[in-house]
C-alpha positions as CSV (number, residue, x, y, z in Angstrom):
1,X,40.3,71.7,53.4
2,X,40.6,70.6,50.0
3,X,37.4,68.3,48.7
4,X,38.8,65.0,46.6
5,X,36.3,64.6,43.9
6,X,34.7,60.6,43.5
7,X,35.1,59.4,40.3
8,X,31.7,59.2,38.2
9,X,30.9,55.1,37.3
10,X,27.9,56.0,35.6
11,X,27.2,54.0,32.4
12,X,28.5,50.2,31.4
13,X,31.9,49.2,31.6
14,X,33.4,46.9,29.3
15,X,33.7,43.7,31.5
16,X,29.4,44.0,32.0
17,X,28.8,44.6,28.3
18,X,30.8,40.8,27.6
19,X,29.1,39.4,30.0
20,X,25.8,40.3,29.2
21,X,26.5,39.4,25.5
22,X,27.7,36.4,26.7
23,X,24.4,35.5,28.5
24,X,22.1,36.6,25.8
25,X,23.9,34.1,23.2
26,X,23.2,31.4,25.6
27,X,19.6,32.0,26.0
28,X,19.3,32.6,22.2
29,X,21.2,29.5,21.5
30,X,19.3,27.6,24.0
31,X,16.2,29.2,22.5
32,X,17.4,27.9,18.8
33,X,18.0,24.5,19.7
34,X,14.7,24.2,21.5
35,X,12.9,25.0,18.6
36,X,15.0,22.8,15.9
37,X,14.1,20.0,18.6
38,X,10.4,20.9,18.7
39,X,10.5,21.0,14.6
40,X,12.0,17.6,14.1
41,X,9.8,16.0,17.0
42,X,6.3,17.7,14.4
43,X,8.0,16.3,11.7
44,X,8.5,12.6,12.9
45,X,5.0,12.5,14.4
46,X,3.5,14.0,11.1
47,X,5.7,11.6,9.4
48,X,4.8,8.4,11.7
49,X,0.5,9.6,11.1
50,X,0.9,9.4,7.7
51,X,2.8,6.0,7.7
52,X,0.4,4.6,9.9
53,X,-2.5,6.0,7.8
54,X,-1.0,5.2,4.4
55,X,-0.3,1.5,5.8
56,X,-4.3,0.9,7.2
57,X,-5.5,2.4,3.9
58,X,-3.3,0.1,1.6
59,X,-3.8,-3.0,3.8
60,X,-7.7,-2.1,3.9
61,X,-7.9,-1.4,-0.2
62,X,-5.7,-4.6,-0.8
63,X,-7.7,-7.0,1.5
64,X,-10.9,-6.4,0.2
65,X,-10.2,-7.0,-3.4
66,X,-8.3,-10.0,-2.4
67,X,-11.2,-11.7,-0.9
68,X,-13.1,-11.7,-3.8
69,X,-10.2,-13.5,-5.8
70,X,-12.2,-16.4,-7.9
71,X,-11.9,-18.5,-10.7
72,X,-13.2,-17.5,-13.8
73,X,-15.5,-20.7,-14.3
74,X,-17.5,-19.9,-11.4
75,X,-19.0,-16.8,-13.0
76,X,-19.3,-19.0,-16.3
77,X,-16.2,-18.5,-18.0
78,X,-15.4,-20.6,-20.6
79,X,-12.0,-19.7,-21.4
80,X,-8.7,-21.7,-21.6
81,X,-7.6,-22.5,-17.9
82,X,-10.7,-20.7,-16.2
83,X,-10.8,-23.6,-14.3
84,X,-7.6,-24.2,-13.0
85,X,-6.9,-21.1,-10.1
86,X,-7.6,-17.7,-9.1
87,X,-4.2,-16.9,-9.3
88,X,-2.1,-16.4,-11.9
89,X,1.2,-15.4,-10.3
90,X,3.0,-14.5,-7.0
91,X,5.4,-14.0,-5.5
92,X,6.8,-11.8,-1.4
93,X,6.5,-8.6,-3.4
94,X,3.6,-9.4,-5.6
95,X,1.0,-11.1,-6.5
96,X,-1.7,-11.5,-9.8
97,X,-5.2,-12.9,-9.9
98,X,-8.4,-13.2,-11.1
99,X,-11.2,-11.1,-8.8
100,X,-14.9,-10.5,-9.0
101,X,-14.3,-7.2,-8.5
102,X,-15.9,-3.9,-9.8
103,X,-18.7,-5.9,-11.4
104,X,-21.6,-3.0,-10.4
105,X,-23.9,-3.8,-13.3
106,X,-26.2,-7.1,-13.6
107,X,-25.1,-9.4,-17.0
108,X,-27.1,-7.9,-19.6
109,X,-29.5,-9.9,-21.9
110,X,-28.8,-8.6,-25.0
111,X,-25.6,-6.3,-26.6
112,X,-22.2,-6.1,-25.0
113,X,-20.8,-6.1,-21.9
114,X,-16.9,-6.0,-19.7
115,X,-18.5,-8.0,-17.5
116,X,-16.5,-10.7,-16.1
117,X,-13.7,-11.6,-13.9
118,X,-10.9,-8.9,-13.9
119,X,-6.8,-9.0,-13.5
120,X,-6.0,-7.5,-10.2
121,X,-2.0,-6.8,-9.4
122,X,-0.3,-6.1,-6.4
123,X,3.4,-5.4,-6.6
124,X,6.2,-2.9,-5.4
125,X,8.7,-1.4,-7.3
126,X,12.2,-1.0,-6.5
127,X,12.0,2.3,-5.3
128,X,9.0,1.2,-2.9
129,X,5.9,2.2,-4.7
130,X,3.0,0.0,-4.4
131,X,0.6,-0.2,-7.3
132,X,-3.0,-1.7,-8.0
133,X,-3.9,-2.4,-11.5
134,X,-6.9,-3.9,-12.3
135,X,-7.9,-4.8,-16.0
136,X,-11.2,-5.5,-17.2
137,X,-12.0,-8.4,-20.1
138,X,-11.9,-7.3,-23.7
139,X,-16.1,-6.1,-24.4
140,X,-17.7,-9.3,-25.4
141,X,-21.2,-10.5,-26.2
142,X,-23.3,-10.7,-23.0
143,X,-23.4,-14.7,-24.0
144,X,-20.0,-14.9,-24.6
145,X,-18.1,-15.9,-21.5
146,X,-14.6,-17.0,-23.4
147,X,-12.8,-13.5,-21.5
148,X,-10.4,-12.6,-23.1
149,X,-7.7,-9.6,-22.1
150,X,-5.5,-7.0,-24.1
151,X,-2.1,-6.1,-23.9
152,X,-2.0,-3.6,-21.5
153,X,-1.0,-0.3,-23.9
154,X,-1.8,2.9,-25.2
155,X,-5.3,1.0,-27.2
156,X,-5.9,-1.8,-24.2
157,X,-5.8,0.8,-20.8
158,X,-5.8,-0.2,-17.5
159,X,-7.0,1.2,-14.2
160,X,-3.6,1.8,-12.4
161,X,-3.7,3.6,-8.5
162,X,-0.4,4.3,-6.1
163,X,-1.4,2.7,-2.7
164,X,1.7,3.6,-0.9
165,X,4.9,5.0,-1.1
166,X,8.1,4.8,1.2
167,X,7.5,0.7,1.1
168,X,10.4,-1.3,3.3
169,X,12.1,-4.1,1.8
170,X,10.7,-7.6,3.0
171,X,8.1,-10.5,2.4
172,X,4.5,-8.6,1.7
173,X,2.5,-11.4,0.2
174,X,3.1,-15.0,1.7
175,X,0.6,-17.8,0.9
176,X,-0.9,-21.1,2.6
177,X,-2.7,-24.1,1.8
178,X,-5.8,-25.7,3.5
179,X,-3.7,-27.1,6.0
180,X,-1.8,-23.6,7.1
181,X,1.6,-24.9,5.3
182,X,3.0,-22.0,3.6
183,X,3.5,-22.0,-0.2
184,X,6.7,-21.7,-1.8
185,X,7.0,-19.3,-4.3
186,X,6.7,-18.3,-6.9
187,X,3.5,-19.3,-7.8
188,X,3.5,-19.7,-11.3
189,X,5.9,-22.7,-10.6
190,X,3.3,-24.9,-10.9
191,X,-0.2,-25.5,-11.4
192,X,-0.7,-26.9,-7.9
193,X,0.6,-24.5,-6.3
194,X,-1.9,-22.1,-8.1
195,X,-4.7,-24.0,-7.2
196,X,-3.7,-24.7,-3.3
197,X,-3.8,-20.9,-2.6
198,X,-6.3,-20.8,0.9
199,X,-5.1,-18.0,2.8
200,X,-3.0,-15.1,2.3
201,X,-1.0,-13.1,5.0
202,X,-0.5,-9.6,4.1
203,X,2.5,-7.8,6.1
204,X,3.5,-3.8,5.4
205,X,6.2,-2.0,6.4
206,X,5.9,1.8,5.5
207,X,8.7,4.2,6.5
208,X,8.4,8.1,4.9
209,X,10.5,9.8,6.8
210,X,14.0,8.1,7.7
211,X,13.6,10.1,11.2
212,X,10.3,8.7,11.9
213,X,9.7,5.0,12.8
214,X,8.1,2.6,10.5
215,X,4.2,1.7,10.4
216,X,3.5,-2.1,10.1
217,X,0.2,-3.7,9.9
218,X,-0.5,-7.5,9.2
219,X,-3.6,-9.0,8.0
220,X,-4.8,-12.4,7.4
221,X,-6.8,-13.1,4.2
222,X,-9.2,-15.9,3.0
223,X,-10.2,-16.9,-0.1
224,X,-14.4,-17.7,0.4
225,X,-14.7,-18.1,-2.7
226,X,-12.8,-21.1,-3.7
227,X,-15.5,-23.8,-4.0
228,X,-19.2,-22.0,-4.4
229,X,-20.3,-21.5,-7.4
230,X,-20.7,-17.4,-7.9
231,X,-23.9,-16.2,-9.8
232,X,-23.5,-12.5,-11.8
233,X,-24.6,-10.4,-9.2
234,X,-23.7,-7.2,-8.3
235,X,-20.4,-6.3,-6.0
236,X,-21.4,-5.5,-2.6
């Protein structure tokens, strides 16, 4: 009786190695997409923090210069329209006045001094940067109170700081009376309009990442210091 040899299937066949390819570029594929997704999702949140950070800080550094806004006659300026508004100009995107800001020191009695009411802007640029500059009066006698400021240059510098970057477009800045009635702008239209500045609503959109959803706070600002007569003392 002759004995028929089985045929040997030892090993992998061609058909198994395909399919087992085929598998693992599923699972690495699926494995790849999972972690682009998981990479995107870190970048929007890290993206939305910082927008909602950047916005509080901006809103916060913004607000509490704003509320010290004051004419210049009421911390004894004598100068040509001291006594006519805070503000100088204004307009959704901007907005210049007069603040009793950064005054640390106590009015000397003798010598010279910056002391006095400084120029405070607000505005955005095209490409959505939002800047603070502030600008202190030219140095005076301590008994001189006609301020007087520079041409912002090279011999007259400024304080300038970046607030926020990424701004949206839209109304920032919009301004009301005593009454609530919103202001038309811009300010520097007119003298009353200047003076009738009560309150100011402060409303920022910041966006860093396209991805990422944008960060808006609002903020409602009054102006205490429109009819009390300020005495030199030092900023709180």
């Amino acid at each position: 009786m002759t004995m028929t040899e089985r045929p040997n299937d030892a090993g992998i066949s061609l058909i198994e190695m395909l399919v087992v390819v085929s598998i693992l570029g599923t699972v690495l594929g699926l494995v790849t997409q999972g972690m682009i997704v998981a990479q995107r999702t870190l970048n929007e949140n890290a993206g939305r923090l910082q927008g909602v950070s950047e916005t509080n800080l901006s809103i916060e550094a913004m607000t509490r210069v704003l509320r010290t806004a004051i004419l210049p006659s009421q911390i004894q300026a004598v100068c040509a329209g001291c006594d006519v508004a805070a503000f100088i100009a204004g307009d959704d995107r901007s907005v210049k006045f007069y603040a009793n800001a950064d005054n640390d020191g106590i009015l000397p009695t003798s010598g010279t001094t910056d002391y006095g009411p400084r120029r405070v802007t607000y505005s955005v640029s095209n490409d959505g940067v939002l800047t603070e500059t502030i600008q202190r009066p030219n140095v005076h006698a301590y008994n001189d109170f006609d301020y007087q400021y520079c041409v912002p240059g090279p011999s007259c510098p400024v304080r300038t700081r970046v607030l926020a970057r990424d701004v949206l477009p839209g109304p920032i800045f919009t301004y009301y009376d005593r009454r609530g009635t919103v202001i038309a702008t811009p300010l520097e239209s007119s003298a009353s309009r200047l003076k009738a500045v009560d309150s100011i609503d402060l409303v920022l959109r910041i966006q860093p990442l396209e991805r990422a959803e944008s960060s808006t706070v609002t903020a409602r600002v009054t102006l205490p210091n429109a009819d009390s007569l300020i005495q030199p003392t030092p900023t709180p």
